[in-house]
Backbone bond lengths (Angstrom), bond angles and torsions (degrees), N, CA, C in turn:
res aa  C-N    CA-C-N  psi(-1)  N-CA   C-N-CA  omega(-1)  CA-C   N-CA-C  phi
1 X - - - 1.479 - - 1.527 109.09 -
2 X 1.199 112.13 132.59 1.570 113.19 -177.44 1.535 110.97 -79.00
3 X 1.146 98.60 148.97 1.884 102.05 -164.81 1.530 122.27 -58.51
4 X 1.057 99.21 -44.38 1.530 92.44 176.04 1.938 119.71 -88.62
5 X 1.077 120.47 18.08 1.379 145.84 133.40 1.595 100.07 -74.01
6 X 1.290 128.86 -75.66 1.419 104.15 -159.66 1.720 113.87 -75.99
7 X 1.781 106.17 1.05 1.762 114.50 157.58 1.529 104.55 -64.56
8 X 1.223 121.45 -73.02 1.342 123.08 169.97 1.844 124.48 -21.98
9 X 1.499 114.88 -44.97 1.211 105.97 -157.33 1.686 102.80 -106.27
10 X 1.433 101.47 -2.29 1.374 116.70 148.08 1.434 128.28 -62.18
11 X 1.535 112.12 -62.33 1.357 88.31 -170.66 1.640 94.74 -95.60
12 X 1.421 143.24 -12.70 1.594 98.40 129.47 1.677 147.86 26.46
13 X 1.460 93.42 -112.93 1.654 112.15 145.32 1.278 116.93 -6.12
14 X 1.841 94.95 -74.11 1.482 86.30 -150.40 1.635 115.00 -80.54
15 X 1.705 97.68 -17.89 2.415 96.69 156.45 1.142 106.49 -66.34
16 X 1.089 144.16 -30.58 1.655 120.94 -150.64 2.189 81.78 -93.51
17 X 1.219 111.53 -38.10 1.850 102.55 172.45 1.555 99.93 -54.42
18 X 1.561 114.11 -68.85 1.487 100.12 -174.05 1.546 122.25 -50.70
19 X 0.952 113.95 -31.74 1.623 106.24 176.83 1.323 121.66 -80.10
20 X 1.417 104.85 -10.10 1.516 117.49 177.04 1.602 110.53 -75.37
21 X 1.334 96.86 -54.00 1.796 104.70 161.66 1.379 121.59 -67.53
22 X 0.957 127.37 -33.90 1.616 102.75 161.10 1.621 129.72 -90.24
23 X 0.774 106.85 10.70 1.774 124.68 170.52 1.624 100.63 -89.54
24 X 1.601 113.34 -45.76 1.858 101.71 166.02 1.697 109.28 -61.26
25 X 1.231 104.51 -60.54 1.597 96.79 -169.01 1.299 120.11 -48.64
26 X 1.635 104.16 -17.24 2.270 90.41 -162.97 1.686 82.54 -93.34
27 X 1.502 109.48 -38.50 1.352 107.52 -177.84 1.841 113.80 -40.90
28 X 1.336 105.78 -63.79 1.504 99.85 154.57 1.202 139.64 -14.54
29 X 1.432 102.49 -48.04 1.833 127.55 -141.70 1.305 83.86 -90.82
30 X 1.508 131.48 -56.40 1.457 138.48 -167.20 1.492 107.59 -81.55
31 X 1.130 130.66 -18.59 1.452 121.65 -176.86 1.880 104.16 -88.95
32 X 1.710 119.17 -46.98 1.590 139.89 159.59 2.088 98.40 -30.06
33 X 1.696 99.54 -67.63 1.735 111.03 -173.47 1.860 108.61 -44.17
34 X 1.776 105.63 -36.91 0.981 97.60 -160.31 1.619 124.74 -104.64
35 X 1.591 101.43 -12.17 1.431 134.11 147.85 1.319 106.11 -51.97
36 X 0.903 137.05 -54.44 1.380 123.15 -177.05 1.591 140.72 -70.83
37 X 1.370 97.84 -8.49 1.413 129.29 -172.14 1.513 113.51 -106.71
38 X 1.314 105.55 -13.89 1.398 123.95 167.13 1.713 103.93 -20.83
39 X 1.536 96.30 -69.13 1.942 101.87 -163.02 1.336 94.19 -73.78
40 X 0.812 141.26 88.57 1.906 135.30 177.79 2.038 81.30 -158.29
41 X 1.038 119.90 -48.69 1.581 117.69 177.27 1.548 114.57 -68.54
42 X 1.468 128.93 -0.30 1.480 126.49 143.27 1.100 119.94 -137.74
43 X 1.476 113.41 53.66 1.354 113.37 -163.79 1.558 105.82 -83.49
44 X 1.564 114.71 -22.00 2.020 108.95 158.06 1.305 117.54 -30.98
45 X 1.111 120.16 -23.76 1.970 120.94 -133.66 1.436 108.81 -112.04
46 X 2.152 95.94 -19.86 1.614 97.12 -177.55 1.380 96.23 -102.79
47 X 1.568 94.37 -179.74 1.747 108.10 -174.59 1.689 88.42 -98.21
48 X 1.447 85.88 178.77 1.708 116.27 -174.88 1.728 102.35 -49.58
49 X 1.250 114.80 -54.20 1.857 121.34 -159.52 1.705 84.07 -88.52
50 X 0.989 160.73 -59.27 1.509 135.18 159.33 1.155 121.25 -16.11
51 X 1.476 117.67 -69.61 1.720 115.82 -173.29 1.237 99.55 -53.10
52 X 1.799 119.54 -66.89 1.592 94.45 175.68 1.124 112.83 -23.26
53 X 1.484 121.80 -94.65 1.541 143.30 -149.45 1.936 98.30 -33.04
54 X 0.952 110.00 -39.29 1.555 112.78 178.33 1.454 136.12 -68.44
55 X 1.669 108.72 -49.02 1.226 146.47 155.92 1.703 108.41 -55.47
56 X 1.188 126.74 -34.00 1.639 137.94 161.91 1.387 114.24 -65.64
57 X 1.359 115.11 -46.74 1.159 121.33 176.21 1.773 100.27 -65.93
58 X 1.178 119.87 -84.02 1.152 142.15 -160.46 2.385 96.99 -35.82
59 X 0.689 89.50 -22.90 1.861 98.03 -164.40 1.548 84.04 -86.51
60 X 1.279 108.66 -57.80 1.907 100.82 179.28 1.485 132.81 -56.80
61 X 1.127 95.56 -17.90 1.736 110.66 164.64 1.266 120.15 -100.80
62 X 1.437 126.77 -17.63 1.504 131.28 172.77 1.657 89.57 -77.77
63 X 1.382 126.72 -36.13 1.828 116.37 -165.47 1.524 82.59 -86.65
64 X 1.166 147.45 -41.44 1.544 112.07 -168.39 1.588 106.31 -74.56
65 X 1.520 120.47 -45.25 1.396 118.05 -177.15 1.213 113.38 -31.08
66 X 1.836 106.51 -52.07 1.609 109.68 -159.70 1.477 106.50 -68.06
67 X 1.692 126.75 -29.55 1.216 136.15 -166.09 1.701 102.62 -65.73
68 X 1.427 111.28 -46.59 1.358 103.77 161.92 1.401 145.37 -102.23
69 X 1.366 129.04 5.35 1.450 127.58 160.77 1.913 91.45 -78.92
70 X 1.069 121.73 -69.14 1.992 120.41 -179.86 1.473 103.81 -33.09
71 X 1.124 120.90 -63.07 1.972 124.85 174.63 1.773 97.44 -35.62
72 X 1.236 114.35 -51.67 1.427 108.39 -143.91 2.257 88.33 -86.61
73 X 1.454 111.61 -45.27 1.382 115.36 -179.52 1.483 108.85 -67.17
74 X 1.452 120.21 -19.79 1.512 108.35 174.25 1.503 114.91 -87.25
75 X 1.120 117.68 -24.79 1.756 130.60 -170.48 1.372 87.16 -84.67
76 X 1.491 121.61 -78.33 1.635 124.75 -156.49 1.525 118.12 -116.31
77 X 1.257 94.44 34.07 1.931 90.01 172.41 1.367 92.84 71.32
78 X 1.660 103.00 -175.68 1.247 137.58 174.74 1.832 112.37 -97.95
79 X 1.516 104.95 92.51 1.673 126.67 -161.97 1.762 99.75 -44.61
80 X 0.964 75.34 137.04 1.876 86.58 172.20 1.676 111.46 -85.94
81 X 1.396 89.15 167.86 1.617 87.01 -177.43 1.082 144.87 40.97
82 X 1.525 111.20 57.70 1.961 144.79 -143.40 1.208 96.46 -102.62
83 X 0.920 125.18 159.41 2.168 132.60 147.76 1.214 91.74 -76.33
84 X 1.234 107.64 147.04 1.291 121.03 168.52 1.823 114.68 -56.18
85 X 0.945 108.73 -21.67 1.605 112.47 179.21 1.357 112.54 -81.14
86 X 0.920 120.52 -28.63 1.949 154.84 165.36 1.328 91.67 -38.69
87 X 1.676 110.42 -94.23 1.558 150.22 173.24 1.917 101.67 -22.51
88 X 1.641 107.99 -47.98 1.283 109.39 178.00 1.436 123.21 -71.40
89 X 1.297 121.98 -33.03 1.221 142.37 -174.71 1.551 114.14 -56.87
90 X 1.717 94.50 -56.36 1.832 105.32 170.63 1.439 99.37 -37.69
91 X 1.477 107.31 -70.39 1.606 116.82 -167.61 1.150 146.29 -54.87
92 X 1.727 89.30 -12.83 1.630 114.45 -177.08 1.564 106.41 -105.24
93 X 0.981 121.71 -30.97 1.566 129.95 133.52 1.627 140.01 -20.25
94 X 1.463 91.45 -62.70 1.442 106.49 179.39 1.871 105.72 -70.94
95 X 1.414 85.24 -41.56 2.097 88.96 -164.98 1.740 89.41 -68.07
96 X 1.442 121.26 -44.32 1.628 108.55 179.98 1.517 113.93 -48.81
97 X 1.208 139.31 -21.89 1.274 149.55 -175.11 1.601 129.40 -62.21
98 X 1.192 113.99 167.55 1.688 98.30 167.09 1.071 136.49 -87.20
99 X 1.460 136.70 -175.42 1.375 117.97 -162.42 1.798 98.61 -71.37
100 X 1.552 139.24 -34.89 1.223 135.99 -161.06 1.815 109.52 -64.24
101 X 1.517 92.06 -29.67 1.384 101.66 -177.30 1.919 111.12 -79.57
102 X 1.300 98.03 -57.28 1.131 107.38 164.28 2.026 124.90 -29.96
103 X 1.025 103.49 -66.82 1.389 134.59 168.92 1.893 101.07 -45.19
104 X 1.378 111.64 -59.49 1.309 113.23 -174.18 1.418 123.91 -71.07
105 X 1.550 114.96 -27.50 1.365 104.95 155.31 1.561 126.06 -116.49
106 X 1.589 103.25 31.03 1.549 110.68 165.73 1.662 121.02 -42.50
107 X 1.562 104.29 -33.93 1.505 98.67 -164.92 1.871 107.09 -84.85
108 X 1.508 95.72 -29.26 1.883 116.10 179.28 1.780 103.98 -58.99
109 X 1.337 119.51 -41.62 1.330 123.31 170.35 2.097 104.14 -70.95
110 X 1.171 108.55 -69.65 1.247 98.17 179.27 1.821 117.69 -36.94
111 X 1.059 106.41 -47.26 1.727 112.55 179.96 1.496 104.25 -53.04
112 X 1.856 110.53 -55.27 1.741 92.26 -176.06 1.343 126.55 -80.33
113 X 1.198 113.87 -2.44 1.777 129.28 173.61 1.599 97.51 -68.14
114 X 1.285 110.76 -40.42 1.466 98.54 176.29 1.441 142.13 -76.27
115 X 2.014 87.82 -17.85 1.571 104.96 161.54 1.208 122.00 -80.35
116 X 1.228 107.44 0.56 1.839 109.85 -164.60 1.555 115.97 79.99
117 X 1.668 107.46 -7.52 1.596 91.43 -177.61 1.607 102.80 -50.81
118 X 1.085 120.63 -61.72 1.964 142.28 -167.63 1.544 113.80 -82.33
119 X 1.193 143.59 138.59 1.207 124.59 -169.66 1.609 95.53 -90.53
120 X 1.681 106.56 166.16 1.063 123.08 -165.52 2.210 112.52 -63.95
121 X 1.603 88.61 -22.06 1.256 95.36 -177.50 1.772 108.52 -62.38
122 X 1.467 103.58 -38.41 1.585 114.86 -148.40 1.882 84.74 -64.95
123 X 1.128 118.48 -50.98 1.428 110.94 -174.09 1.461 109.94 -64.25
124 X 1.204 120.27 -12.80 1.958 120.94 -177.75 1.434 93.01 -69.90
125 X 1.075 117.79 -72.99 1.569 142.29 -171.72 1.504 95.52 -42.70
126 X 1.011 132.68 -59.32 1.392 135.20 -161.71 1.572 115.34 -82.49
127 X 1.349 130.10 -16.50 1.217 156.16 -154.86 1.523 98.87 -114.81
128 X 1.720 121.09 -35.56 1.607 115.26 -164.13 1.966 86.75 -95.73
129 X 1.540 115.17 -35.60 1.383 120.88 -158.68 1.685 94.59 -55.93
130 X 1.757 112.54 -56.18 0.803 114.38 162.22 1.725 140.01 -18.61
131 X 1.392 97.42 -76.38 1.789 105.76 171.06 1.583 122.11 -49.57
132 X 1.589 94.02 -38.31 1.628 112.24 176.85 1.588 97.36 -53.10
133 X 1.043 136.73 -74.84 1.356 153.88 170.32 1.601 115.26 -24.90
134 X 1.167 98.85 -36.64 2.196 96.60 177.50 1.836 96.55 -114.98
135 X 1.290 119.45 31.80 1.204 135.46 178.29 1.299 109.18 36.63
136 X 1.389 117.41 66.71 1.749 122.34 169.82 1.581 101.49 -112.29
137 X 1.256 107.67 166.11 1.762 95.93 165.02 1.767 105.99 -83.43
138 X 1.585 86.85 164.96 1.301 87.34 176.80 1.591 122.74 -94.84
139 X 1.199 112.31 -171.41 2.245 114.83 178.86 1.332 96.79 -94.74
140 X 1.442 123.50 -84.10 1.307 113.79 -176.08 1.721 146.71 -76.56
141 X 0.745 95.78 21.04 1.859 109.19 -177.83 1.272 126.53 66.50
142 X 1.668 124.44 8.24 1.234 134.80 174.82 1.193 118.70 -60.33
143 X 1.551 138.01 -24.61 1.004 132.87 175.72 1.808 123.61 -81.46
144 X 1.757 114.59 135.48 1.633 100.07 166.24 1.722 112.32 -131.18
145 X 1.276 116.31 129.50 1.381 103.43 -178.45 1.898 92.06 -119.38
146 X 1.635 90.52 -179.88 1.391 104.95 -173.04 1.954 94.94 -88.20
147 X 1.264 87.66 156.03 1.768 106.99 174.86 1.532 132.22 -162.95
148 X 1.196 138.48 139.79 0.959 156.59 -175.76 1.665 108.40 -63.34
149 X 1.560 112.90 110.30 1.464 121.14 -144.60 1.333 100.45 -151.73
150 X 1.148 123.80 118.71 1.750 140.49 -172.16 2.086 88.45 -59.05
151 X 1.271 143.08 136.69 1.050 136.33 147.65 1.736 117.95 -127.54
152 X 1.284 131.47 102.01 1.158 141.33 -167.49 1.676 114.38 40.24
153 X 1.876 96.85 68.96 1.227 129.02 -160.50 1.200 111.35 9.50
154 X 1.801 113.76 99.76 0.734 149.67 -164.34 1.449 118.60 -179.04
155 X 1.215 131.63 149.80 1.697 124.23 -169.03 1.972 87.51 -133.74
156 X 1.747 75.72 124.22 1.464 92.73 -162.24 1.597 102.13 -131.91
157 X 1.702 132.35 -179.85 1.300 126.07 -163.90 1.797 92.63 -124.61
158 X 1.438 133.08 112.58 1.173 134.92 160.86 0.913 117.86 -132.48
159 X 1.891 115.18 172.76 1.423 120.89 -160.48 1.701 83.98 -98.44
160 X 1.149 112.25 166.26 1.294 134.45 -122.03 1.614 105.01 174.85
161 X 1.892 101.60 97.18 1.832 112.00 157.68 1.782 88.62 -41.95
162 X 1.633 103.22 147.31 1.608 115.92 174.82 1.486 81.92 -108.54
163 X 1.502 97.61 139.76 1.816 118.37 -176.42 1.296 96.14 -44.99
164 X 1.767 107.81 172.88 1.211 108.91 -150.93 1.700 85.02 -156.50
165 X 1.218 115.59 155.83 1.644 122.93 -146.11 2.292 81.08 -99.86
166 X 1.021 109.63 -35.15 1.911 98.74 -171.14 1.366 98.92 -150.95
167 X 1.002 104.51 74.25 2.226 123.69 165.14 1.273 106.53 -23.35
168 X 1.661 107.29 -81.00 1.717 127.67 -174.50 1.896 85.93 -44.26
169 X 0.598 145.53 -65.43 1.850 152.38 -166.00 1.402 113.15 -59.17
170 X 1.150 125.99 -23.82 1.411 114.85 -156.00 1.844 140.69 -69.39
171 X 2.038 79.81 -35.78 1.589 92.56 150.98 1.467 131.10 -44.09
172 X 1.462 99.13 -50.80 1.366 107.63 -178.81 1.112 126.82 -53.57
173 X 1.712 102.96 -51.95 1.469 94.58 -176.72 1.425 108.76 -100.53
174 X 1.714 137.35 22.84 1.314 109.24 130.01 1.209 128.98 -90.22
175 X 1.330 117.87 5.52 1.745 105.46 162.78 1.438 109.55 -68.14
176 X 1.252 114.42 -24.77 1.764 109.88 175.92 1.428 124.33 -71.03
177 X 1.494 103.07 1.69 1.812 100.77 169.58 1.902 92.92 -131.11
178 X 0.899 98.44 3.82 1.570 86.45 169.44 1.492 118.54 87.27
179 X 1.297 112.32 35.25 1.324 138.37 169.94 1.793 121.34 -105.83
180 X 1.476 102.89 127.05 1.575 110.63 -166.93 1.976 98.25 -52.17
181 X 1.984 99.65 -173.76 1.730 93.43 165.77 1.306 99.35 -73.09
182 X 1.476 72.22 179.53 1.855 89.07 -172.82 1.728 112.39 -78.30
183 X 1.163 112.71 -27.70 1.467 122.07 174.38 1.496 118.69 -62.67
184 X 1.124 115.88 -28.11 1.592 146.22 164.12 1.312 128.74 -56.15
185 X 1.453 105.74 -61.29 1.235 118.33 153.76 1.954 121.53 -63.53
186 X 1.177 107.84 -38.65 1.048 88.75 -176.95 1.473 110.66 -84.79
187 X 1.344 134.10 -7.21 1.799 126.03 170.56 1.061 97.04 -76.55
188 X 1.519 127.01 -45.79 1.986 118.43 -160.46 1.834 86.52 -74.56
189 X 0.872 155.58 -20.38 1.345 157.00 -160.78 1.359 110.40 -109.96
190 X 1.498 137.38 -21.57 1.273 149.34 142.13 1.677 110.22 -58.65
191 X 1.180 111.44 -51.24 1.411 111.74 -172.85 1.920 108.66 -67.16
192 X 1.370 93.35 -44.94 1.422 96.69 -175.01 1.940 121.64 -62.81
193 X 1.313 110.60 -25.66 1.433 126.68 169.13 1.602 103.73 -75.94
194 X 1.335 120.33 -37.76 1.469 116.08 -165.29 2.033 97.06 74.28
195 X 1.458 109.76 47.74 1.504 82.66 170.90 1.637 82.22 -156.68
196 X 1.371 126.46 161.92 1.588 108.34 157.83 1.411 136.59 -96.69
197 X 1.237 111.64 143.34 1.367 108.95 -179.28 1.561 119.68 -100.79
198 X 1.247 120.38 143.37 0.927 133.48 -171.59 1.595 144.79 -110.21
199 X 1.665 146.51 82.43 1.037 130.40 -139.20 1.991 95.03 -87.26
200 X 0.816 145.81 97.79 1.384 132.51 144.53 1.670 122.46 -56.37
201 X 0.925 116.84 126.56 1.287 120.56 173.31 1.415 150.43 -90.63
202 X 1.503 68.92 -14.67 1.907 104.48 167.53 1.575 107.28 -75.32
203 X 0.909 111.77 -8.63 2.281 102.53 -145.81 2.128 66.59 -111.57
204 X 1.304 96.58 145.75 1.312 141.36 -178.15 2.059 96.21 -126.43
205 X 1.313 76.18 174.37 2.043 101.39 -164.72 1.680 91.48 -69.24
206 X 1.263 113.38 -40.57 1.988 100.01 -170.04 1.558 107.01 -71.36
207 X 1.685 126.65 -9.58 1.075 132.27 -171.70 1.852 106.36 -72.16
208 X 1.326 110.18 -13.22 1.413 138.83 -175.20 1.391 130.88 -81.64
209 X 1.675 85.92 -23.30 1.764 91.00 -172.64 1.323 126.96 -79.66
């Protein structure tokens, strides 16, 4: 074999090993993220010192996760040639995070949504959580928080679409990341909580505080 063929099929090798090893670790990283979140699907059912006990747990595995997908995106980028479960892990990582973290690789998620590594949604979601967070409205309507809401005059506590930066627009531009209407989302997303949600259109970001 001529040498720089067997240069070539060397370092070869040695990406398809590195990518082999980091496809275990995120693989890890996302199965650990999602193990831990387990009790959050009967979390009615436990008492007060459970949720702690769970929520304690669950924070100690979101700080090691983040210590290593961030280690690996600050040293070497965002690794090429992932499993898709890999690819999810970064992302499921980052959105578990705080807003500084969040914020800091908003644009690294936007970039691979555009390659298709991430779907176009994962950057909507992550991009509105964001704005929600430095109290702006958001673009695509993914976000719902609780709010203070007149109900058969009465001032009552419901979940609540968080304002939204272009109403008349919004269909539009979540069909551009691949998000249903907004009316859609919010019944299959009402139904799925068992509670209703509500878009007011009147209520602005101070309606929030």
């Amino acid at each position: 074999m001529h040498r720089y063929s067997r240069i070539l099929l060397f370092l070869f090798i040695a990406a398809l090993s590195s990518c082999n090893q980091y496809n275990r670790i995120l693989e890890d990283v996302y199965d650990n993220d999602q193990a831990s979140r387990e009790w959050t699907k009967g979390m009615s059912s436990l008492s007060a010192d459970e949720i702690v006990q769970y929520s304690t747990e669950m924070e100690r595995v979101d700080s090691l996760n983040q210590a290593t997908v961030f280690g690996i995106l600050d040293k070497e980028g965002w690794p090429s040639h992932l499993s898709d479960k890999a690819n999810r892990a970064i992302w499921i990582v980052i959105d578990h995070s705080d807003l500084a973290y969040r914020s800091k690789y908003l644009g690294l998620v936007k970039g691979k949504a555009e390659e298709g590594v991430l779907d176009k949604t994962d950057y909507a979601i992550l991009n509105d959580r964001v704005l929600m967070e430095e109290g702006k409205p958001q673009i695509y309507g993914t976000q719902i928080k609780m709010a203070a809401t007149i109900v058969e005059d009465e001032l009552a506590m419901q979940l609540c679409l968080w304002p939204v930066e272009y109403p008349a627009a919004l269909d539009s531009l979540r069909s551009t990341v691949g998000l249903s209407p907004i009316e859609e989302y919010l019944k299959t997303s009402s139904e799925s909580i068992g509670q209703e949600i509500v878009w007011d259109k009147e209520k602005t970001v101070a309606d929030f505080d």
